[in-house]
Structure formats: structure tokens, C-alpha cells
TORNU-60754 format. One line per field, with one value per residue (C-alpha): z, x, y; chain; residue in three letters. Coordinates in nm, 3 decimals. Last residue first. Example, Ala and Ser with C-alpha at 12.3 -4.5 7.8 and 13.67 -1.06 7.14 Angstrom:
<tivexs>
Z: [0.714,0.780]
X: [1.367,1.230]
Y: [-0.106,-0.450]
chain: [A,A]
res: [SER,ALA]
</tivexs>
This chain:
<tivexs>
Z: [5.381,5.323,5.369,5.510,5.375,5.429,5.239,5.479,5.387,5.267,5.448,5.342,5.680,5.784,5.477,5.634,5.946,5.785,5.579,5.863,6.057,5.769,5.763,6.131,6.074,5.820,6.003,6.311,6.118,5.951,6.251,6.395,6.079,6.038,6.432,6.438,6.121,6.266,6.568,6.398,6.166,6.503,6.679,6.387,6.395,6.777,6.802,6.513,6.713,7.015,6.914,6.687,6.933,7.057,6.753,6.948,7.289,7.143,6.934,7.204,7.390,7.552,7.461,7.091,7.069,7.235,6.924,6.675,6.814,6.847,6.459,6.402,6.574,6.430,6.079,6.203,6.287,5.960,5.790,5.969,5.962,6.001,5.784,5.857,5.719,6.017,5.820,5.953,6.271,6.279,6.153,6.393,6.709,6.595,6.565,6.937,7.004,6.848,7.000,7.355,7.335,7.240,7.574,7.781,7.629,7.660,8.050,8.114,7.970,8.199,8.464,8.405,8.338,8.661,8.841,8.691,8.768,9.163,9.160,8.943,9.288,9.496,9.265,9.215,8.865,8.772,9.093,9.299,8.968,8.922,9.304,9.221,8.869,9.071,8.985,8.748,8.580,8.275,8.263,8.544,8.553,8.170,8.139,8.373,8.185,7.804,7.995,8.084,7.781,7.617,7.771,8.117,7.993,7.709,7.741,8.044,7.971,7.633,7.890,8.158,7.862,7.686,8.082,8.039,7.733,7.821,8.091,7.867,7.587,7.290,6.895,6.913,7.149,6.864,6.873,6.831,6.886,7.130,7.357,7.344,7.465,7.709,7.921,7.849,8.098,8.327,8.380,8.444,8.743,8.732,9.015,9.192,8.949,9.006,8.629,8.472,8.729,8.706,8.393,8.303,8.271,7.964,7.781,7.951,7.797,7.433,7.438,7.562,7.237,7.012,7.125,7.095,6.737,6.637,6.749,6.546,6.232,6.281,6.300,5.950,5.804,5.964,5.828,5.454,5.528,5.634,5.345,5.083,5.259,5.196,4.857,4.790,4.938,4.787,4.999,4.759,4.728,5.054,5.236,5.118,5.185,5.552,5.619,5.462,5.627,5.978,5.862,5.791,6.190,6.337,6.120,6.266,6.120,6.314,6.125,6.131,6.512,6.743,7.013,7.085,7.343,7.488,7.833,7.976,7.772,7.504,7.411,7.122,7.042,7.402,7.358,7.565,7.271,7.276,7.543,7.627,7.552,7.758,7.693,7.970,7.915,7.800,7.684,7.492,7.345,7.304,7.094,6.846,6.848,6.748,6.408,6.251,6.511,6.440,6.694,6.737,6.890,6.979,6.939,7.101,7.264,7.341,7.212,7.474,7.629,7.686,7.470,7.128,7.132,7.143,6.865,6.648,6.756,6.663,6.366,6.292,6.403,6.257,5.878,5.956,6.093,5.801,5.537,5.748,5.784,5.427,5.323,5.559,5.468,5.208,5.452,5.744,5.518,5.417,5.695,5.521,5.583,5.916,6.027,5.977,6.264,6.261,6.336,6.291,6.473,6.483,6.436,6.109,5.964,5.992,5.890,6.041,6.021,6.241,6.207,6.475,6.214,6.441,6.505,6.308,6.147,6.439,6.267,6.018,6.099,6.314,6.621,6.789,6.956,7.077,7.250,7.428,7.604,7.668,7.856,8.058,8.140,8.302,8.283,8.490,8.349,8.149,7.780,7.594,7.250,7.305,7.459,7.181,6.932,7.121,7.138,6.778,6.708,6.930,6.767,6.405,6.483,6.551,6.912,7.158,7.482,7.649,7.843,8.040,8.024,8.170,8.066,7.913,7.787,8.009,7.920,8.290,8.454,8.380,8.047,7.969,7.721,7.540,7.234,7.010,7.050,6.929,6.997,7.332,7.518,7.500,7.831,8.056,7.946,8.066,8.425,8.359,8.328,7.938,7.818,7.610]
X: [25.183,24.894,24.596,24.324,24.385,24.382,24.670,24.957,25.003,25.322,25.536,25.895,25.953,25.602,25.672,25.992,25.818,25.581,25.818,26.012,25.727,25.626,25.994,26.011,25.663,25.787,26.090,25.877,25.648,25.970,26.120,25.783,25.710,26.059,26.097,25.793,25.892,26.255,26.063,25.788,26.084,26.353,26.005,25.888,26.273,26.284,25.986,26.059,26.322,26.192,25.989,25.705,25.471,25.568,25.380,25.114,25.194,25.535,25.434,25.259,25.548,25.429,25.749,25.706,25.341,25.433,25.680,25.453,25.175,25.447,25.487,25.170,25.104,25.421,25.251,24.935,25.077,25.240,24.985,24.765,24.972,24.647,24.575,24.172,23.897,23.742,23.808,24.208,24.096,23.853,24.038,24.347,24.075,24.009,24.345,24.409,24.059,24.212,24.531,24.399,24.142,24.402,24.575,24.256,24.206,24.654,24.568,24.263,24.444,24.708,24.512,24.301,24.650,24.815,24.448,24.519,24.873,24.762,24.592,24.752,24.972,25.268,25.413,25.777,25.741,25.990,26.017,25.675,25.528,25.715,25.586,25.259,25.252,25.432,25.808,25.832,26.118,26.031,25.642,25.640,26.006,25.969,25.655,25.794,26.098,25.911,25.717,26.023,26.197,25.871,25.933,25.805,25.527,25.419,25.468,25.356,25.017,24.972,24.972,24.768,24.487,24.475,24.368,24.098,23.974,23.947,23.725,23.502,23.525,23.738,23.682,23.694,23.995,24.194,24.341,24.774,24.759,25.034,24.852,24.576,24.713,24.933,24.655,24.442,24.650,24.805,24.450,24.313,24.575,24.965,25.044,24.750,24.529,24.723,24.568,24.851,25.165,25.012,24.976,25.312,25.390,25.553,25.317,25.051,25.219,25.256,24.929,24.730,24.906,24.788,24.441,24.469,24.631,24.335,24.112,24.246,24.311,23.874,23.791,23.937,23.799,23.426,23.444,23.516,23.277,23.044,23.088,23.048,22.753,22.597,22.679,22.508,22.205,22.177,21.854,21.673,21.419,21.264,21.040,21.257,21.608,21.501,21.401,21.724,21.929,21.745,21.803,22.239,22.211,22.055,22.305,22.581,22.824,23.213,23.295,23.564,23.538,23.842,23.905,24.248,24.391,24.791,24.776,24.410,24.165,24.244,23.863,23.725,23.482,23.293,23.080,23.203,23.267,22.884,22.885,22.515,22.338,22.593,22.590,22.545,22.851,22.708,23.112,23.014,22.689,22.847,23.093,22.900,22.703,22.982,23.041,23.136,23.419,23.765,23.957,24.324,24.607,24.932,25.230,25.547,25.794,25.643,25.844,25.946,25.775,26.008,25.798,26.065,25.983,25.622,25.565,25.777,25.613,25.284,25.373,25.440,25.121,24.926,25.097,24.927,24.588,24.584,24.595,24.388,24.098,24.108,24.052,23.721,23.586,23.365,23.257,23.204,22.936,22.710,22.775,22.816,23.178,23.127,22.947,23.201,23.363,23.671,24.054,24.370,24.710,24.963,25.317,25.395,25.035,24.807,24.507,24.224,23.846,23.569,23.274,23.324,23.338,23.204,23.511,23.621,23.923,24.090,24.257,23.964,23.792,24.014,24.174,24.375,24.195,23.940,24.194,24.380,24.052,23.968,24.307,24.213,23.892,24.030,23.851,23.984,24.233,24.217,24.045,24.315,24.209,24.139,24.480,24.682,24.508,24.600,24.935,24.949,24.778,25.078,25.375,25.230,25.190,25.588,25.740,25.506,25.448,25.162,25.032,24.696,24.775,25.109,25.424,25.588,25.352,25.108,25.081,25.207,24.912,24.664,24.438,24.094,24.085,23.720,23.618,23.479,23.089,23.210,23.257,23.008,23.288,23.468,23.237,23.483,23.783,23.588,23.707,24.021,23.969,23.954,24.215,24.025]
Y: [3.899,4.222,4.012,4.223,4.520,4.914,5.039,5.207,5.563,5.685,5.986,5.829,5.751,5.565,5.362,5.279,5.190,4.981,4.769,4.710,4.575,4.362,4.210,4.162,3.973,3.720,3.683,3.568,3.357,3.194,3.089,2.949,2.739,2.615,2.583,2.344,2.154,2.080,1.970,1.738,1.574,1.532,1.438,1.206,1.027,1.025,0.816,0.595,0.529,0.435,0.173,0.080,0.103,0.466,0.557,0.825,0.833,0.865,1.164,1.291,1.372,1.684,1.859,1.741,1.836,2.160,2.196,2.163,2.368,2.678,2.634,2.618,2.915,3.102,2.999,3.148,3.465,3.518,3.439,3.666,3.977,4.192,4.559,4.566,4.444,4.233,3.933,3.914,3.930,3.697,3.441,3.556,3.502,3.148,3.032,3.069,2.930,2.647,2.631,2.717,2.401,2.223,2.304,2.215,1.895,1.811,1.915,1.679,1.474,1.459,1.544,1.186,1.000,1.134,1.002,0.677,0.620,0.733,0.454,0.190,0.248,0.431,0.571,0.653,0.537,0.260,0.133,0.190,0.065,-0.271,-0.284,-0.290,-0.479,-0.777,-0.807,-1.172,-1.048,-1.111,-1.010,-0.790,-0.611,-0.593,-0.411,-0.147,-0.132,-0.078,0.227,0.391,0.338,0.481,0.820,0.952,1.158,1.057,0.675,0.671,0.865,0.647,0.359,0.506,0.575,0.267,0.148,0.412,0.307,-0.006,0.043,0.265,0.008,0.019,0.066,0.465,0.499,0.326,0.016,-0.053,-0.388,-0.381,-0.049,-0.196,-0.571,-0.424,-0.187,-0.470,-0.688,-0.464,-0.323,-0.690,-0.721,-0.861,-1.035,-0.934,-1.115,-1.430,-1.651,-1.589,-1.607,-1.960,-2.040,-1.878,-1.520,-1.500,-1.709,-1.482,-1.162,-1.307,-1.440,-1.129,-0.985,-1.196,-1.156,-0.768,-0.856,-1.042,-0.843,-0.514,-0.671,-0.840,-0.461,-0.430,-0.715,-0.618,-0.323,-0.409,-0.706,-0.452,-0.211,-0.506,-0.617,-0.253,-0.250,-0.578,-0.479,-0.119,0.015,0.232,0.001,0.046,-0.212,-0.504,-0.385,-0.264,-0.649,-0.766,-0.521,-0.676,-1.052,-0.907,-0.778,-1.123,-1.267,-1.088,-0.874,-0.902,-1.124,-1.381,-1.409,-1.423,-1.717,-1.713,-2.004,-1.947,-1.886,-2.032,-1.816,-1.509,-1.331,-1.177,-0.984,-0.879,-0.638,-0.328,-0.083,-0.055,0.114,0.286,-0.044,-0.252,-0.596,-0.919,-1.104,-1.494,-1.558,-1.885,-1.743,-1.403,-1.496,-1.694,-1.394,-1.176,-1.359,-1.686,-1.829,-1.903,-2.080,-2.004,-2.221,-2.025,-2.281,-2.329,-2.066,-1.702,-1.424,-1.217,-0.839,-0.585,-0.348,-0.360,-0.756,-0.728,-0.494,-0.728,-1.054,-0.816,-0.736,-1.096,-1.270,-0.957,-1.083,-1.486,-1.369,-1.162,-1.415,-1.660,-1.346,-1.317,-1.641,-1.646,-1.305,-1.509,-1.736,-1.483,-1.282,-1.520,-1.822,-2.143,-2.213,-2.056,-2.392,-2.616,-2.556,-2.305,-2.411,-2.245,-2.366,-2.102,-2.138,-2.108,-2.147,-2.449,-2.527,-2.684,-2.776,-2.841,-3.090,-3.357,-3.642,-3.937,-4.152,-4.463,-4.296,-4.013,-3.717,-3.709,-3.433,-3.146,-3.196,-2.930,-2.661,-2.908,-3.121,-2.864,-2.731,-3.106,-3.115,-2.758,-2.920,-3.249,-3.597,-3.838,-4.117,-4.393,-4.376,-4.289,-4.205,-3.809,-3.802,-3.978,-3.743,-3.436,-3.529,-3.603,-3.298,-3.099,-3.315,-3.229,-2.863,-2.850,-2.767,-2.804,-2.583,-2.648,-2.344,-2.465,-2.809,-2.833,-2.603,-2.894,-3.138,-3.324,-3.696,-3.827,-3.577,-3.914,-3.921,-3.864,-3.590,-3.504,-3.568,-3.268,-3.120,-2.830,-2.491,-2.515,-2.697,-2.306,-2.253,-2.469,-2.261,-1.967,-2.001,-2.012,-1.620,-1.482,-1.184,-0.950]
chain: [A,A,A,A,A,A,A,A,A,A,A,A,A,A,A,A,A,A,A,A,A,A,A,A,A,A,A,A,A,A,A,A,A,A,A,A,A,A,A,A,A,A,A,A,A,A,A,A,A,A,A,A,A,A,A,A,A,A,A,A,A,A,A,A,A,A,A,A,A,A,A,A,A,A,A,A,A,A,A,A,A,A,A,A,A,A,A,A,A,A,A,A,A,A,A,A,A,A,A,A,A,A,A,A,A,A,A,A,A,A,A,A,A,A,A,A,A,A,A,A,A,A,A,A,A,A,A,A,A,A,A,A,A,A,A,A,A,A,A,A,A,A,A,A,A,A,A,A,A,A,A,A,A,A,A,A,A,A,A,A,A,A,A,A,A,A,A,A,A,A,A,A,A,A,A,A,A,A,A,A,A,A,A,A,A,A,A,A,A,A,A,A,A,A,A,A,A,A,A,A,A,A,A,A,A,A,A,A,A,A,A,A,A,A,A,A,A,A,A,A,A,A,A,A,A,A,A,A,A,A,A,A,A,A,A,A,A,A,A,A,A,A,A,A,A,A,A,A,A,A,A,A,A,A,A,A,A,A,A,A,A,A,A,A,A,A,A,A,A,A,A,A,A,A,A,A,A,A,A,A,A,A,A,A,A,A,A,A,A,A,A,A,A,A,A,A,A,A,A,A,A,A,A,A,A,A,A,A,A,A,A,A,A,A,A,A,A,A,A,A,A,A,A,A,A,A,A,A,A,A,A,A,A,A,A,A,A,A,A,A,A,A,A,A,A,A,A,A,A,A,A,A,A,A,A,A,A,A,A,A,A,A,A,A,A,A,A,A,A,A,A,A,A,A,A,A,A,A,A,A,A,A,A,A,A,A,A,A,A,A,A,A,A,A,A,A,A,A,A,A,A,A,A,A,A,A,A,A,A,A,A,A,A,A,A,A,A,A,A,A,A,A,A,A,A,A,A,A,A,A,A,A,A,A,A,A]
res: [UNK,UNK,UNK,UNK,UNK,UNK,UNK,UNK,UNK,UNK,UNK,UNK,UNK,UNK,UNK,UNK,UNK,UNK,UNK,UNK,UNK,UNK,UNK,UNK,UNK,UNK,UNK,UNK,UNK,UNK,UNK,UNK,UNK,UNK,UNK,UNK,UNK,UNK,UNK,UNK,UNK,UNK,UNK,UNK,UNK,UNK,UNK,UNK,UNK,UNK,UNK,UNK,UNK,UNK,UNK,UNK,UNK,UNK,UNK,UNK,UNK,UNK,UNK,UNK,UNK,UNK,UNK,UNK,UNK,UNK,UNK,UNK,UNK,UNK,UNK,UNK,UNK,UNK,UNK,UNK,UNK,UNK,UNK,UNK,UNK,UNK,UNK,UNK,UNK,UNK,UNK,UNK,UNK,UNK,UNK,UNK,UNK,UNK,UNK,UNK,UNK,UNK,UNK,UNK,UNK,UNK,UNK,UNK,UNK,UNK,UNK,UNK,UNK,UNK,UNK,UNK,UNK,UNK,UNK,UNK,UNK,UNK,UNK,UNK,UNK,UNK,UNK,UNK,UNK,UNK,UNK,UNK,UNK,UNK,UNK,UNK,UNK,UNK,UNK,UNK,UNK,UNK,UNK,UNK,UNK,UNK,UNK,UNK,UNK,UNK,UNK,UNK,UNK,UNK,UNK,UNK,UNK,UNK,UNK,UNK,UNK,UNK,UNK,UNK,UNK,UNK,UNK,UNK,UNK,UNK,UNK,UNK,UNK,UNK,UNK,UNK,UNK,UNK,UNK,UNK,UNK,UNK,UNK,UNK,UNK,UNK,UNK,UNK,UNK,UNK,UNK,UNK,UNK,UNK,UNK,UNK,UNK,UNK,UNK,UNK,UNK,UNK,UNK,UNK,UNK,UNK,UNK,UNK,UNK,UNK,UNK,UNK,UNK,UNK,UNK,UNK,UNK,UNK,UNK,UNK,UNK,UNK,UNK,UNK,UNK,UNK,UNK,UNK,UNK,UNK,UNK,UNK,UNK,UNK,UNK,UNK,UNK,UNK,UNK,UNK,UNK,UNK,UNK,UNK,UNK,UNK,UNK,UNK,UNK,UNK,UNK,UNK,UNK,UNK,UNK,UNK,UNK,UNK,UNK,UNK,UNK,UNK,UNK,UNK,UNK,UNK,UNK,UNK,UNK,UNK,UNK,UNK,UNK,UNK,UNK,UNK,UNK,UNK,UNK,UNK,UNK,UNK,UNK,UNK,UNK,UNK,UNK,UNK,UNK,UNK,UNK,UNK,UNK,UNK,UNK,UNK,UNK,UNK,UNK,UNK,UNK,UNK,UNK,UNK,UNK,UNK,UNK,UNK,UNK,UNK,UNK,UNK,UNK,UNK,UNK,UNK,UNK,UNK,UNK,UNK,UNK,UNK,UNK,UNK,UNK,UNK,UNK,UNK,UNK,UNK,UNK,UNK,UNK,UNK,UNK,UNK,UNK,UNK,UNK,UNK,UNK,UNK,UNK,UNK,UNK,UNK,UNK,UNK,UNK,UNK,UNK,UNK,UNK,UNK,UNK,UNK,UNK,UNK,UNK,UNK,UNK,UNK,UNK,UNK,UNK,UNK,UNK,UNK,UNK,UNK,UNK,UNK,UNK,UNK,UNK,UNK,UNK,UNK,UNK,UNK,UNK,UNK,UNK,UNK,UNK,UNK,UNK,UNK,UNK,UNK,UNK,UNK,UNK,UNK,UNK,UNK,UNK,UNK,UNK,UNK,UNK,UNK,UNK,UNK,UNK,UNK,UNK,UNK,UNK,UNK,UNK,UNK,UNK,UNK,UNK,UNK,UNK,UNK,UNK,UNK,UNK,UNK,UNK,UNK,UNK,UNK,UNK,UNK,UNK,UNK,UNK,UNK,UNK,UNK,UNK,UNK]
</tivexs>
């Protein structure tokens, strides 16, 4: 989830770190809400040099730059401020305290920093075959225990009926993650614990296992969404950023799905739907298509509108969304053919009599093959890893479907032949269900 400006005010509730006081002559290039530094050391030094200078009017998008950065001990003589950092390549990691003693979160914690570090990469790699460039400087990332942590700095009211729509993570300013290490809370680990001890049968440690197992996996998903946002923002600038009308929340999330590569399962309603466009574009006009649109907006600078009206011949997200909804509504309605399809040559071939039904069902699958490949649903599917792994799967998917469909038809000609020559010689024609 991308985070408004707005939010960078909330993030004081991390820690209660020292705050920046000095004048616009300290700001790095790209200003305060998308420094750009070029080593980790440079951007703690920075942020050490701010939190010591004691001229100046406070600034929340400074203080937001100083509590991703400083870590205990960067500034002897201070209160420890409790939070801890490591850096990797070009990410700056920190976490409070806190999550060190949290029982599922702490044990998750190495793992998390390991995949933080590989979903960095895939997602540079993802990013670079959409259009979208790699972002010069750091990305800073704050680790958080679990979801609650999240929702007492994000205070989003939840949706009982959605539970996709918790917030998990959010991206704030340009270049800001906030991701939680767990995804179990300890409101949900007290209510195992109550189950555990009114029924025996519960396996504790089993169950925590699951989670964390879970929870990693979830937390791979985050983490590139987040990654993504920053990628696209970074682009954009802070202030192309935070212009909705440049490019709108849909833009946003429609990105960051489609880069992390989620499933419908894991995402909201909302998001769901702007998943949806994206996988529509890419089916039906191609993913070069799709990676020029996202190019005219986030290097070019075109708003989302007009990058629309010229690589679409729409006229807005609009009339995107409704294509989307027919869309689908025309792959549901073409499965459902398939399948009903395959149902009718299952019950033909149990109602006793003689019924080519393997050879009818491999011309079946062999006709589903190829639709998938006119439909372009393979790169709806993988179009994230570019456009030729598309065309490899649909050169594998087609030469598949014809296989299938080819031999389904010989298959048939050969039964047919074999009928009428029995019908020649005068022979009756055994009453089977499976003669192929």
C-alpha cells in the first residue's frame, strides 16, 4: 500500500527517536521526502548531523528521515532510543527493540532480512522489464512485530467482511517501507493459547510452526508490494508523488500487484480490482502495451489519463474498468463451457455405450490450450517476468494444444475407419464404454 504524506506524521509512534531541527540548507538531493544518498554511511551521517543541530524549525518529513536512520549508539551521550539497524546493499533495515522479544516475529526475524535482501532484486528485475527505472540511493525499511503494530500507526478502521483489506504494510513519502515481520499477532497467539488449554488435542508448537510458515510467506508478498511502490514513487518524484491526478491510487496498486506478483486471494476488494485492469491489459493488448503505458507515466511524466487515451484509445480508468469486468466476465463464462464441456463426455462414456471419450477429451484439451493462448492468459499470468517468458509458455502451451487436438482428431478418423470396415466385413460393433 502506498501511504499519503499524511501518514509520515503517524510513523513518530515507532520510536520515540530525536527529531530534525535544521534549516532547508541540509536537505539532500531530492529534498526530504526522497533523499537520495549514495552509501548508508553518508545517509546516517546526515541523519546524525540533523538530529544534533539544534537550529532550525522542526519538519516532519526530516524527523521521518531521522528515525529511519539512527540506530543506538550513533549519538554517545543520548538516551538509547531502542531500535536497531543493519544494512544490506542498498537498503537500510531497522526494527525497535521490541520485536526481538516478540514469540513469533523474533524467530522469523533472520529470515525476514534474508528475504528482504533476494525480493529487493526480483523486484529491480520485475521493475526494469515494466518500464519502470531503478531508483538511485537508498530505500529505508522499518520492521515492525506484527499487524497490530501496523494498525496502531495506520488506525484504518477494518473490514469484517474483507479481510484482505487490513492494512500490512504501507510505502510513505517516496522511498519509506514499513512491513511487519509477522503477520500473527499476539492478540491471535493469547487466543491459540486459550484454545490450547481447554483442549488437549490442540498441537501448540505445530500450530506456531504453520503460522510462521504463513506468516514468512505472506511477509515475500509485502515486501515486494512495498518495494514496488518505491520504485514507482522514486520515479515520480515527491511531488509527481503525492498529485493524485497525476497518477491516481489505482495506478499505484495496480503496479505494485501486478510487480509483486500477489494473488487474488491475499488482496482486498479494491485491490483486486485494480490487479484486475492490469492482468486485463496485459491479456488483451499484450504486455508491450501495458509496459508503454507505465512508461509514459512514470518516465515520461504523461498523466495516467492521457497515457491511457494514447496507448489504449480510451477515454478513462473508466471505461478500463468496465473492459476488465466483461473481460472476465467472458474468460468465467468460457470456463464454464470447458467444464460443462467435459462433463457431458463423462457421462457419456458411463452410460454404457460405444463413446470415443478419449479421444474427445484430448481434442478438448487441446482446444482449451489454444483458447488460453488466444486469450492471452498466459501473459496475464507470467507477463512479470517479461515478454519472453511469455512467448516461450505460449510457443510450449500452443505446440501442446495442437498435439492434443491433432491427435484427438486422428484418434477418431482411425475409430471411424475401424467401424466402417467392420461394417464391411458384416461384424458387429462390441458394446463398450472405452473402446480408444
Amino acid at each position: 500500500m502506498t501511504g499519503f504524506p499524511a501518514w509520515a506524521a503517524l510513523l513518530g509512534a515507532l520510536v520515540a527517536g530525536p527529531a530534525a531541527t535544521v534549516g532547508e540548507r541540509a536537505a539532500p538531493p531530492g529534498g526530504w521526502k526522497n533523499p537520495v544518498y549514495r552509501t548508508a554511511a553518508e545517509s546516517v551521517a546526515a541523519a546524525v548531523a540533523v538530529a544534533g543541530d539544534s537550529q532550525g524549525l522542526p519538519d516532519p518529513d526530516r524527523d521521518l528521515f531521522v528515525r529511519f536512520n539512527l540506530a543506538d549508539g550513533d549519538r554517545p551521550g543520548t538516551v538509547p532510543i531502542g531500535v536497531v539497524r543493519r544494512v544490506q546493499d542498498d537498503v537500510i533495515v531497522t526494527w525497535g527493540r521490541r520485536l526481538e522479544r516478540h514469540p513469533v516475529a523474533a524467530p522469523a526475524l533472520r529470515e525476514v532480512l534474508d528475504r528482504l535482501k533476494r525480493e529487493r532484486r526480483r523486484v529491480a528485475r520485475r521493475a526494469d522489464r515494466l518500464g519502470v527505472p531503478a531508483f538511485r540511493g537508498l530505500l529505508y525499511c522499518r520492521l515492525l512485530a506484527d499487524l497490530d503494530d501496523v494498525a496502531g500507526i495506520t488506525k484504518d478502521p477494518q473490514d469484517a467482511n474483507d479481510p484482505g483489506a487490513r492494512v500490512a504494510g504501507f510505502t510513505t513519502n517516496c522511498r519509506y517501507v514499513v512491513v511487519p515481520v509477522s503477520t500473527v499477532s499476539l492478540g491471535d497467539l493469547a487466543r491459540l493459547e486459550a484454545r490450547a488449554a481447554l483442549d488437549p488435542r490442540i498441537d501448540m508448537p505445530g500450530t506456531l510452526v504453520s503460522w510462521r510458515e504463513e506468516s514468512l510467506r505472506r511477509v515475500g508478498g509485502i515486501l515486494r508490494h512495498e518495494i514496488a511502490h518505491v520504485h514507482v514513487n522514486s520515479a515520480l518524484g515527491a511531488e509527481l508523488y503525492a498529485d493524485r491526478t497525476h497518477a491516481p491510487v489505482w495506478f499505484h496498486e495496480g503496479v505494485a500487484t501486478w510487480l509483486s506478483g500477489e494473488t487474488e486471494a491475499t488482496l482486498s476488494r479494491d485491490y483486486r480490482h485494480y490487479f484486475g485492469v492490469f492482468v486485463y491489459l496485459a491479456e488483451r493488448h499484450g504486455v508491450r502495451h501495458l509496459t508503454r503505458f507505465v512508461e509514459r507515466v512514470v518516465r515520461d511524466h504523461q498523466p495516467a489519463a492521457a497515457a491511457i487515451r494514447a496507448e489504449y484509445d480510451a477515454q478513462s480508468y473508466d471505461d478500463l474498468s468496465r473492459a476488465a469486468d466483461r473481460w472476465r466476465a467472458w474468460h468465467h463464462n468460457v470456463a464454464v463451457a470447458f467444464t460443462l464441456a467435459f462433463l457431458v463426455l463423462v457421462i457419456q462414456a458411463f452410460r454404457g455405450r460405444r463413446f470415443p471419450f478419449l479421444a474427445l477429451t484430448s481434442v478438448l484439451a487441446g482446444l482449451f490450450c489454444l483458447y488460453h493462448v488466444a486469450a492471452g492468459t498466459v501473459a496475464g499470468a507470467c507477463g512479470v517476468d517479461g515478454v519472453l517468458a511469455v512467448r516461450f509458455l505460449e510457443a510450449v502451451l500452443s505446440v501442446a494444444g495442437l498435439w492434443l487436438l491433432v491427435g484427438g482428431v486422428l484418434r477418431l478418423r482411425r475409430q471411424a475407419l475401424a467401424r466402417r470396415a467392420m461394417s464391411r466385413n458384416g461384424e458387429g460393433a462390441p458394446d463398450v464404454a472405452h473402446p480408444d
